[in-house]
PDB file with SEQRES, HELIX, SHEET and CRYST1 records, atoms N, CA, C and O in Angstrom:
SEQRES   1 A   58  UNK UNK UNK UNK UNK UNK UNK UNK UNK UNK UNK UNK UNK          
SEQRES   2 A   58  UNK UNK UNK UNK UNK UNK UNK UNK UNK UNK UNK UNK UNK          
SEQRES   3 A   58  UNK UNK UNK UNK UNK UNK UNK UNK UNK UNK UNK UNK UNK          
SEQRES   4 A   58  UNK UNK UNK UNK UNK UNK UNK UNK UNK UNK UNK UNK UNK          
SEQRES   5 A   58  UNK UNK UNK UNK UNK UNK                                      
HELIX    1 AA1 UNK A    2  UNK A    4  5                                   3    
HELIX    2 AA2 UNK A   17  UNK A   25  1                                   9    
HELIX    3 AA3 UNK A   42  UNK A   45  1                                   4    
HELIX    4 AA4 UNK A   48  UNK A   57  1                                  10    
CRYST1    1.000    1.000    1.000  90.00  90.00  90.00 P 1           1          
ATOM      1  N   UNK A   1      14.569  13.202 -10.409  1.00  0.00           N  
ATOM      2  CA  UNK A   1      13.249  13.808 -10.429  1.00  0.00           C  
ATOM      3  C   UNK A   1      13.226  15.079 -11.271  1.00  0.00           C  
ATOM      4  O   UNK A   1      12.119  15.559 -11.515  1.00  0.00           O  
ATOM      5  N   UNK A   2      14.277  15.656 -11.725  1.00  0.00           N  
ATOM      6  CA  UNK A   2      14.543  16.732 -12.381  1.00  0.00           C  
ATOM      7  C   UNK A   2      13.532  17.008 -13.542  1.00  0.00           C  
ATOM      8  O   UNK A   2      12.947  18.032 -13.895  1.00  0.00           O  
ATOM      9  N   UNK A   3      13.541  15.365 -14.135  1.00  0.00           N  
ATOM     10  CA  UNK A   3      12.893  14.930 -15.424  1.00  0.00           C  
ATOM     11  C   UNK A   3      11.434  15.427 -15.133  1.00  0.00           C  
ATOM     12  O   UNK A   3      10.902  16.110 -16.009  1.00  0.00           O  
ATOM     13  N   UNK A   4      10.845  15.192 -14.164  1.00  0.00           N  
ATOM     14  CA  UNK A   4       9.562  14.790 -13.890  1.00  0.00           C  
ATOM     15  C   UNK A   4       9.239  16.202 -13.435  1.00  0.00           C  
ATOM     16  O   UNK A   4       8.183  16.259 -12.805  1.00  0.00           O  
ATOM     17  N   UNK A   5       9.803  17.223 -13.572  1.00  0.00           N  
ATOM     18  CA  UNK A   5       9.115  19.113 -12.948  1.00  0.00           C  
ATOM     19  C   UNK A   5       9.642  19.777 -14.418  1.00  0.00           C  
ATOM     20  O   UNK A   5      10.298  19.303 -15.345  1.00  0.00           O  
ATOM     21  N   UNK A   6       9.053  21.060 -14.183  1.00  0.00           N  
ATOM     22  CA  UNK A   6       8.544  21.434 -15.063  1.00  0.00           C  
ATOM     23  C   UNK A   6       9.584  22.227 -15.682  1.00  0.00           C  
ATOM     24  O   UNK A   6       9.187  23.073 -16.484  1.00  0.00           O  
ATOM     25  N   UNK A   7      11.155  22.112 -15.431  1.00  0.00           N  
ATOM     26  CA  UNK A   7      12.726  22.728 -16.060  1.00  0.00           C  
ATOM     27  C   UNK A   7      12.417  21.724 -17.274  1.00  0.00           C  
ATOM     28  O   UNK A   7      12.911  22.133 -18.325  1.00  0.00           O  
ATOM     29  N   UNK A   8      11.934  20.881 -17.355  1.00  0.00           N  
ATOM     30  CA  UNK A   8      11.795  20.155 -18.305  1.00  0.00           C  
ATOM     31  C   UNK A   8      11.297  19.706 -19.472  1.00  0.00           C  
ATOM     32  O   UNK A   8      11.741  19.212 -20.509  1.00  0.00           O  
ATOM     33  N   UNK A   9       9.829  20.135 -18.842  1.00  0.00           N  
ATOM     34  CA  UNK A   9       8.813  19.750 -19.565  1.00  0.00           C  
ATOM     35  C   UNK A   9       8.659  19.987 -20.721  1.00  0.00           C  
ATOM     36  O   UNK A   9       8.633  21.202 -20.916  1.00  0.00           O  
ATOM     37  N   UNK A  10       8.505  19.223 -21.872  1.00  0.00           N  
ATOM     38  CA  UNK A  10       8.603  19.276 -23.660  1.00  0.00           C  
ATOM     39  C   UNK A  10      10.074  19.021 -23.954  1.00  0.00           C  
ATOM     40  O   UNK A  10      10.230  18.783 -25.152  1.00  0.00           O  
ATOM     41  N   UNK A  11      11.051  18.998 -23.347  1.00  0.00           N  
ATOM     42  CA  UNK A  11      12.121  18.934 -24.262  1.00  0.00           C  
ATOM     43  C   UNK A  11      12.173  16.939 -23.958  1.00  0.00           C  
ATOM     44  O   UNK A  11      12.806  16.299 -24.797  1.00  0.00           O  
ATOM     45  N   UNK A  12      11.519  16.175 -22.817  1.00  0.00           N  
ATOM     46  CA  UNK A  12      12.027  14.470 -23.662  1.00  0.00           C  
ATOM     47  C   UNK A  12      10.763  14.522 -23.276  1.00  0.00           C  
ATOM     48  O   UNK A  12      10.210  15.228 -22.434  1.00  0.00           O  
ATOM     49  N   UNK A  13      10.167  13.283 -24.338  1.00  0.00           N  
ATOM     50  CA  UNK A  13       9.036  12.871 -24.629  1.00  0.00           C  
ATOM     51  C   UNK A  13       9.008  11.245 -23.897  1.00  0.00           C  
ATOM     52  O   UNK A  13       9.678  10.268 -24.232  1.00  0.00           O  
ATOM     53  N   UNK A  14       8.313  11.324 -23.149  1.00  0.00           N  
ATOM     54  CA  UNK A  14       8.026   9.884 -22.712  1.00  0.00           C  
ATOM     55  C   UNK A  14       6.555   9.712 -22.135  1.00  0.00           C  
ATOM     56  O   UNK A  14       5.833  10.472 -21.490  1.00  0.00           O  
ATOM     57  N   UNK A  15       6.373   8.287 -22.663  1.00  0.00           N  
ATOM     58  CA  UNK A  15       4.997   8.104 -22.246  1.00  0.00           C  
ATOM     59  C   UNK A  15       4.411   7.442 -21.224  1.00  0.00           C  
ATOM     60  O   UNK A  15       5.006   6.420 -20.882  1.00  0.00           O  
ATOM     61  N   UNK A  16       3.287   7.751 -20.552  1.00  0.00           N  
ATOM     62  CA  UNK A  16       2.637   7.289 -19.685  1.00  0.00           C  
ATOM     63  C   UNK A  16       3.301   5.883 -18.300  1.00  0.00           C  
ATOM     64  O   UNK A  16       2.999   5.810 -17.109  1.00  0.00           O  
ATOM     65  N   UNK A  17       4.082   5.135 -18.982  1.00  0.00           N  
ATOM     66  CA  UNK A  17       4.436   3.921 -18.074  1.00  0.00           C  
ATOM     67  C   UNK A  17       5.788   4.489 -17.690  1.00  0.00           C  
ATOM     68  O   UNK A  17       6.299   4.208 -16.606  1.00  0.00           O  
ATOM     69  N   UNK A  18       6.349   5.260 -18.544  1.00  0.00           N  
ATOM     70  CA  UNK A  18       7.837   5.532 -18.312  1.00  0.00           C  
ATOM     71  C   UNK A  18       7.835   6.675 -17.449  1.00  0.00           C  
ATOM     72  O   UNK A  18       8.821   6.972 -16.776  1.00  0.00           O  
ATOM     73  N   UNK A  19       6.848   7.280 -17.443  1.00  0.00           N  
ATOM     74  CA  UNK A  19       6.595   8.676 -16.450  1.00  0.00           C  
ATOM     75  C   UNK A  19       5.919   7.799 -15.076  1.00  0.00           C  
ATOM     76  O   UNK A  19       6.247   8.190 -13.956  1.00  0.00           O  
ATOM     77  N   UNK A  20       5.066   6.730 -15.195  1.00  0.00           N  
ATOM     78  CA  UNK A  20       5.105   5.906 -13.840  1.00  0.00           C  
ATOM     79  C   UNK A  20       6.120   5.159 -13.329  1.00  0.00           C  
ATOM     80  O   UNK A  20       6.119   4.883 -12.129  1.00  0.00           O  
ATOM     81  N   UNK A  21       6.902   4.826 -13.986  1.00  0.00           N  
ATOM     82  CA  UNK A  21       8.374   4.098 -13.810  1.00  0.00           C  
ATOM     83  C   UNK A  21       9.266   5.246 -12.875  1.00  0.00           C  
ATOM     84  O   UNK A  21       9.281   5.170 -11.646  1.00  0.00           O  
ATOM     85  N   UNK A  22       9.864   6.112 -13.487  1.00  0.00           N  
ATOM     86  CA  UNK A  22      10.498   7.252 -13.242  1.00  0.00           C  
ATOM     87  C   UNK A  22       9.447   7.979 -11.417  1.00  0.00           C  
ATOM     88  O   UNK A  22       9.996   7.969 -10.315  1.00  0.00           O  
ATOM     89  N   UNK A  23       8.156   8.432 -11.626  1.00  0.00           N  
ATOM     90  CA  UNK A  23       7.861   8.216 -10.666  1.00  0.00           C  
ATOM     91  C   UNK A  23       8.203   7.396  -9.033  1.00  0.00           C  
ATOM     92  O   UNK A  23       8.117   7.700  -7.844  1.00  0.00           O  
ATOM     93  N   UNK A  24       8.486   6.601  -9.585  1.00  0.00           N  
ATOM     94  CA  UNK A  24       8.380   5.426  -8.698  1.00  0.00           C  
ATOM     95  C   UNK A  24      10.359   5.721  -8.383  1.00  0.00           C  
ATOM     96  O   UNK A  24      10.803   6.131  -7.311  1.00  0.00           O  
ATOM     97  N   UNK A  25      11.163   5.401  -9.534  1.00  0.00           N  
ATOM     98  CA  UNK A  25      12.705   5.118  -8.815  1.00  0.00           C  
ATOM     99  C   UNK A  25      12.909   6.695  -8.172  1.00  0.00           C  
ATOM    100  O   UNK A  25      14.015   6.793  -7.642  1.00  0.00           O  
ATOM    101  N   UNK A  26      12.085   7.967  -8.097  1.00  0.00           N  
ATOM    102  CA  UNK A  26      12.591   9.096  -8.097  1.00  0.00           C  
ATOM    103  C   UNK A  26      12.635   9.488  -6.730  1.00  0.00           C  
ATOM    104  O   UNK A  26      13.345  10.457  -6.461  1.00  0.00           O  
ATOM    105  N   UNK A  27      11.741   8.674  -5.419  1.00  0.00           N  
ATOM    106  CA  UNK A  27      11.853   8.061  -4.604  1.00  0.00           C  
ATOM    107  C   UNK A  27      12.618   6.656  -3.903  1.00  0.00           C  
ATOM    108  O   UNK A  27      12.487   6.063  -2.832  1.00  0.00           O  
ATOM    109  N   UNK A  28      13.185   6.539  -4.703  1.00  0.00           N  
ATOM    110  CA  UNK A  28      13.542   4.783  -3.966  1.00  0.00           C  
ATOM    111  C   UNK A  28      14.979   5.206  -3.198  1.00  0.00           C  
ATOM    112  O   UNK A  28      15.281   4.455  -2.270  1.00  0.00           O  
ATOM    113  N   UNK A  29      15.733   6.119  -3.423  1.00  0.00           N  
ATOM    114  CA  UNK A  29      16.575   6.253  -2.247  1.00  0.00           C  
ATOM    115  C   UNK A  29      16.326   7.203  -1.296  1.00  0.00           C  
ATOM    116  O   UNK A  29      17.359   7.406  -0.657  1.00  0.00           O  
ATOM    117  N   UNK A  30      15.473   7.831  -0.944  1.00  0.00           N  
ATOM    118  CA  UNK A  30      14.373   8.212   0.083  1.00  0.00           C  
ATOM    119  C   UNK A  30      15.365   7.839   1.822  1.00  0.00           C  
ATOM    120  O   UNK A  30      15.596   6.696   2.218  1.00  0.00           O  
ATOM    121  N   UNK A  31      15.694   8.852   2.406  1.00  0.00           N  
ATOM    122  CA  UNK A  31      16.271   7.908   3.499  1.00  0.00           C  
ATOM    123  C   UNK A  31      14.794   8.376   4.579  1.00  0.00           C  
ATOM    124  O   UNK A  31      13.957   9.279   4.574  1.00  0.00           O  
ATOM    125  N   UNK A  32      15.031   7.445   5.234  1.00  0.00           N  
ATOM    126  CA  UNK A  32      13.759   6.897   6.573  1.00  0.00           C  
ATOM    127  C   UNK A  32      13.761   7.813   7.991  1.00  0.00           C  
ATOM    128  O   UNK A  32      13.112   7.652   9.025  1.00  0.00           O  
ATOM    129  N   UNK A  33      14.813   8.902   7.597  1.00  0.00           N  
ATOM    130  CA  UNK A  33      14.998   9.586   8.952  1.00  0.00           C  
ATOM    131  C   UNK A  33      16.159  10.125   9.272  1.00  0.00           C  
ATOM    132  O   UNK A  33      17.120   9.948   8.523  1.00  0.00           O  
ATOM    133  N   UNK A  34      16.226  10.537   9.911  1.00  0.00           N  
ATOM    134  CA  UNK A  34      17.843  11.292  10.081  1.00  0.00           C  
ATOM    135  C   UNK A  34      18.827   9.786  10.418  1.00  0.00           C  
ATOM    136  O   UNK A  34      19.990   9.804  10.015  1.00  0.00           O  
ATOM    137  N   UNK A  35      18.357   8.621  11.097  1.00  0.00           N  
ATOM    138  CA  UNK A  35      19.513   8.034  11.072  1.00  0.00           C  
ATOM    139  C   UNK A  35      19.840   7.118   9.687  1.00  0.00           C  
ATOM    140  O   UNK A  35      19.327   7.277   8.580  1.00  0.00           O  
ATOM    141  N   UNK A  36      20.756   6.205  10.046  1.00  0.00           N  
ATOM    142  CA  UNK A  36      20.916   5.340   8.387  1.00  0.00           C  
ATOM    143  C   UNK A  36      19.316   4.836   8.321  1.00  0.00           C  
ATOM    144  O   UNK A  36      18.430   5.110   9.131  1.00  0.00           O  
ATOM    145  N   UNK A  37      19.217   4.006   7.096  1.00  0.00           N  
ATOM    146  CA  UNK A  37      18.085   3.277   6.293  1.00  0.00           C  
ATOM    147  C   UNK A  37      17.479   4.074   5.258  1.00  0.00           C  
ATOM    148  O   UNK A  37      17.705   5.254   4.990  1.00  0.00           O  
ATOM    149  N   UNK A  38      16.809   3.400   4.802  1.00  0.00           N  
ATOM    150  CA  UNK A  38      16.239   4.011   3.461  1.00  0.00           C  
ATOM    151  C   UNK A  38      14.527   4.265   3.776  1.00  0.00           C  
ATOM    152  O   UNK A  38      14.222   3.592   4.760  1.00  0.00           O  
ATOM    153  N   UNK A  39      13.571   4.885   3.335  1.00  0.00           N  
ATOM    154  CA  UNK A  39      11.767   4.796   3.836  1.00  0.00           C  
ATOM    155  C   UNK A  39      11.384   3.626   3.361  1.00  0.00           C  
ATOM    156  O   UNK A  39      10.653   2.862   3.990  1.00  0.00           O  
ATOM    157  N   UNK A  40      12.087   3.277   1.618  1.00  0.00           N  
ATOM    158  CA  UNK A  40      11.495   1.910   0.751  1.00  0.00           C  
ATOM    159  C   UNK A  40      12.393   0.875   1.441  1.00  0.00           C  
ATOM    160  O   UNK A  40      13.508   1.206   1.844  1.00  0.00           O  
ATOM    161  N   UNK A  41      11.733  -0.876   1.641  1.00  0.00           N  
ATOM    162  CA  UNK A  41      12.341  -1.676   1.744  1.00  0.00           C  
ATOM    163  C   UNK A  41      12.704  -2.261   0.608  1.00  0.00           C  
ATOM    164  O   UNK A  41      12.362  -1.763  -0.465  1.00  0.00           O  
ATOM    165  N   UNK A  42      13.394  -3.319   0.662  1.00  0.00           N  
ATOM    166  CA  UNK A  42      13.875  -4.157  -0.744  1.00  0.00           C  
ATOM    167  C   UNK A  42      12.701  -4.896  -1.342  1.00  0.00           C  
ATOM    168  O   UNK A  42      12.413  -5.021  -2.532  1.00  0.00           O  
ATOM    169  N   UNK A  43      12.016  -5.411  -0.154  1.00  0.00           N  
ATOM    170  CA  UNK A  43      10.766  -5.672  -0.708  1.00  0.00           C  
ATOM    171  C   UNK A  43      10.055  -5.036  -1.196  1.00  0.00           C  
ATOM    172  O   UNK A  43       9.524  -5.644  -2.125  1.00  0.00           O  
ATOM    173  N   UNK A  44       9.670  -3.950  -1.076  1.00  0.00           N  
ATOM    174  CA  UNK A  44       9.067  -2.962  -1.328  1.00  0.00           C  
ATOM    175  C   UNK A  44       9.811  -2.583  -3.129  1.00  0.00           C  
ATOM    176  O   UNK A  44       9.014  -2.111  -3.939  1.00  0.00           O  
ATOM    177  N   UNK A  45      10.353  -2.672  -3.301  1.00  0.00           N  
ATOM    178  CA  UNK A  45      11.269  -2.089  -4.403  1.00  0.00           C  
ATOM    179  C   UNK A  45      10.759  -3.419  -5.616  1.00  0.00           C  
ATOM    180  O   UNK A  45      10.287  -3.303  -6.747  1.00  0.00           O  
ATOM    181  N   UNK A  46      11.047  -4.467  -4.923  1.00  0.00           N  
ATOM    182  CA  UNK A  46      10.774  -5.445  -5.892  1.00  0.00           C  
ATOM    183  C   UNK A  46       9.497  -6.068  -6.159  1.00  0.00           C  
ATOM    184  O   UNK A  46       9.220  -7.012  -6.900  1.00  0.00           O  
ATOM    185  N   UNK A  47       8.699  -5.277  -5.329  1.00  0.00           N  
ATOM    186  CA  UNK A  47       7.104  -5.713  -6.237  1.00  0.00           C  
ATOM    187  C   UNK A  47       6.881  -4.572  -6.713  1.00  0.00           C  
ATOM    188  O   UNK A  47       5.776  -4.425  -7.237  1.00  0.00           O  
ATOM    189  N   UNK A  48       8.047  -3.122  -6.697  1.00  0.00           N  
ATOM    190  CA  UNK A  48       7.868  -2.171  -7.797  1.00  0.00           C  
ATOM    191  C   UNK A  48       8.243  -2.787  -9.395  1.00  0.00           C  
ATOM    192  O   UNK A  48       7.736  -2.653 -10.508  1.00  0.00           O  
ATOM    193  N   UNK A  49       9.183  -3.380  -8.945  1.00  0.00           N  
ATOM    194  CA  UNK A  49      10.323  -4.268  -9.774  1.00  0.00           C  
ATOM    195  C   UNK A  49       9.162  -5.257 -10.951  1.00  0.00           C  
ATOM    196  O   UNK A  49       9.415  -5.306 -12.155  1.00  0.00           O  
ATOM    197  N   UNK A  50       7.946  -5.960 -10.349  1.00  0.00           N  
ATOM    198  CA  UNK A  50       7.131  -6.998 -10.784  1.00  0.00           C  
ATOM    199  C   UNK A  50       6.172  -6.089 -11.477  1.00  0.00           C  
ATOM    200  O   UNK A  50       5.673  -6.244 -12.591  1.00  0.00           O  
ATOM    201  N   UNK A  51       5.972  -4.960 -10.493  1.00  0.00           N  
ATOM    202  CA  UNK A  51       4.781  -3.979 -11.421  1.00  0.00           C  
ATOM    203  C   UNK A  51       4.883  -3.572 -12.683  1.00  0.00           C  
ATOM    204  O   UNK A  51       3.964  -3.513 -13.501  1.00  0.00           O  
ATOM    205  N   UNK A  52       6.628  -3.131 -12.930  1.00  0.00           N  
ATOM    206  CA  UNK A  52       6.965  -2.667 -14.333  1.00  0.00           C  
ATOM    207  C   UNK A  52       7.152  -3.794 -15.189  1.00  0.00           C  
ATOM    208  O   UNK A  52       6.535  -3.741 -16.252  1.00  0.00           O  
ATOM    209  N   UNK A  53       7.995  -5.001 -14.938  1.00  0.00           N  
ATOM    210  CA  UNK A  53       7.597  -5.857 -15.928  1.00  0.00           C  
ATOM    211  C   UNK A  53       6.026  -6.304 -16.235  1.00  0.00           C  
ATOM    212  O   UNK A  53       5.655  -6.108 -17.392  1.00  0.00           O  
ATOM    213  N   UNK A  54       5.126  -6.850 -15.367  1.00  0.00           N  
ATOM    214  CA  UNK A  54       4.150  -6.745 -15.898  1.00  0.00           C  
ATOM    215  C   UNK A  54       3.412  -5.480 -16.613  1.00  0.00           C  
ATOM    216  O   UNK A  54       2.511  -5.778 -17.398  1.00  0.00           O  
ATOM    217  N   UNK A  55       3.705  -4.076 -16.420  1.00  0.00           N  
ATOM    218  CA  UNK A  55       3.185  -2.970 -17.250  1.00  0.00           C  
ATOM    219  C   UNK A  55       3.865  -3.433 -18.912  1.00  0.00           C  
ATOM    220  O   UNK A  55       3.242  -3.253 -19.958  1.00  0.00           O  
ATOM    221  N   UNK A  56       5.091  -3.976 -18.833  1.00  0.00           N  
ATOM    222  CA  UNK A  56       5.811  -4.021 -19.737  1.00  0.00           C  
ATOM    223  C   UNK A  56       4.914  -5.272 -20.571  1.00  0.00           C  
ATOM    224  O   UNK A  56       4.516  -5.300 -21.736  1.00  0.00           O  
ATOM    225  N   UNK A  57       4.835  -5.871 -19.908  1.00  0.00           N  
ATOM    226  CA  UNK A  57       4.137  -7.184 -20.702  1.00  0.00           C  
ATOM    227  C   UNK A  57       2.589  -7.002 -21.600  1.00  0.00           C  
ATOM    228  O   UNK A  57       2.256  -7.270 -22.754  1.00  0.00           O  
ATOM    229  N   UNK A  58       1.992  -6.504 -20.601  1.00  0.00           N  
ATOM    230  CA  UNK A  58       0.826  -5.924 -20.633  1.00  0.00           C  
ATOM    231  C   UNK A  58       0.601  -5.493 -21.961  1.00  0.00           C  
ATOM    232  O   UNK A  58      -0.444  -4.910 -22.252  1.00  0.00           O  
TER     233      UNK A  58                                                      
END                                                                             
């Protein structure tokens, strides 16, 4: 997430889908609580997974 605040900002250039991409994995190991698990499921991950190829296609 480093990328995505403002230590950053102007020195890499990326556009719009790649800043929603990045968004999205900057969360995905997120844990669910003090005990084990993660907040995202696998499912959850992989219709992130379907969103970016279709952005990609698009």
């Amino acid at each position: 997430m480093r990328w995505l605040s403002d230590d950053f900002a102007g020195l890499v250039d990326l556009d719009e889908d790649q800043l929603w991409a990045l968004g999205l994995l900057g969360g995905i190991d997120l844990p669910a609580g003090p005990g084990p698990g993660f907040l995202h499921s696998e499912d959850q991950i992989r219709g992130w997974r379907g969103e970016v190829r279709a952005r990609r296609r698009g």
